[in-house]
C-alpha positions in Angstrom: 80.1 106.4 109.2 82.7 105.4 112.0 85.3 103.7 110.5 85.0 100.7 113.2 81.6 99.9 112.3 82.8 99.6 108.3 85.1 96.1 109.4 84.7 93.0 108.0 81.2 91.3 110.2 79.5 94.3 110.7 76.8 94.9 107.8 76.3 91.5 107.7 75.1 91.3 111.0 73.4 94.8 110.1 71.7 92.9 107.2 70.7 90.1 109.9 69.5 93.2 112.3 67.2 94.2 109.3 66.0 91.2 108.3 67.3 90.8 105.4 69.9 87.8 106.2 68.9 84.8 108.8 71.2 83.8 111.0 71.9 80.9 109.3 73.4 82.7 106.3 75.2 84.7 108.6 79.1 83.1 108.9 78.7 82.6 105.5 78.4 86.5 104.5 80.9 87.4 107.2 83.4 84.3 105.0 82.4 86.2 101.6 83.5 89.2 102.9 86.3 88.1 104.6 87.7 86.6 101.6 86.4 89.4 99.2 88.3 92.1 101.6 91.6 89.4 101.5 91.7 89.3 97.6 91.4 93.3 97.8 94.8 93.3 100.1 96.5 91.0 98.0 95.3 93.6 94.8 96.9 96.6 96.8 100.3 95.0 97.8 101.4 94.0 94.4 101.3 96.7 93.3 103.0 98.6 96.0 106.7 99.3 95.6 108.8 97.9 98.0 106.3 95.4 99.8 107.8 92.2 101.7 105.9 89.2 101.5 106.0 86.7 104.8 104.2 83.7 105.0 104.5 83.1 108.2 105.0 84.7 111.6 108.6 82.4 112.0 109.4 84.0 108.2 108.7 87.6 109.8 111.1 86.8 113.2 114.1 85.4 110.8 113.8 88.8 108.7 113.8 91.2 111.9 116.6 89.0 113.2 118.4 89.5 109.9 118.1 92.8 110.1 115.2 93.8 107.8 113.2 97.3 109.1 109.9 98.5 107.6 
């Protein structure tokens, strides 16, 4: 139940481990749930109050140098 071993890679490679995923299917499953965990951060953020959106790291430096805190 550590929170470390619930991230993104781990129970696929838990499934491969039990034999229930070959290695083969293995970046796959760790790609399904990287994407599945992305579209569940995007869910959260619109609809938190107040969230900035950056693109890009350079989009992130040009705010902090304009002045913009979290």
């Amino acid at each position: 139940h550590l929170a470390a071993l619930q991230a993104v890679g781990y129970a696929e490679v838990a499934r491969l481990l039990d034999g229930q995923l070959s290695a083969a299917e293995l970046p796959a499953a760790i790609v399904r749930s990287t994407r599945q965990y992305a579209r569940r951060q995007r869910t959260w953020f619109r609809k938190e109050p107040g969230a900035v959106r950056l693109a890009t790291a350079d989009e992130l430096t040009r705010a902090i140098d304009a002045g913009w805190r979290p």
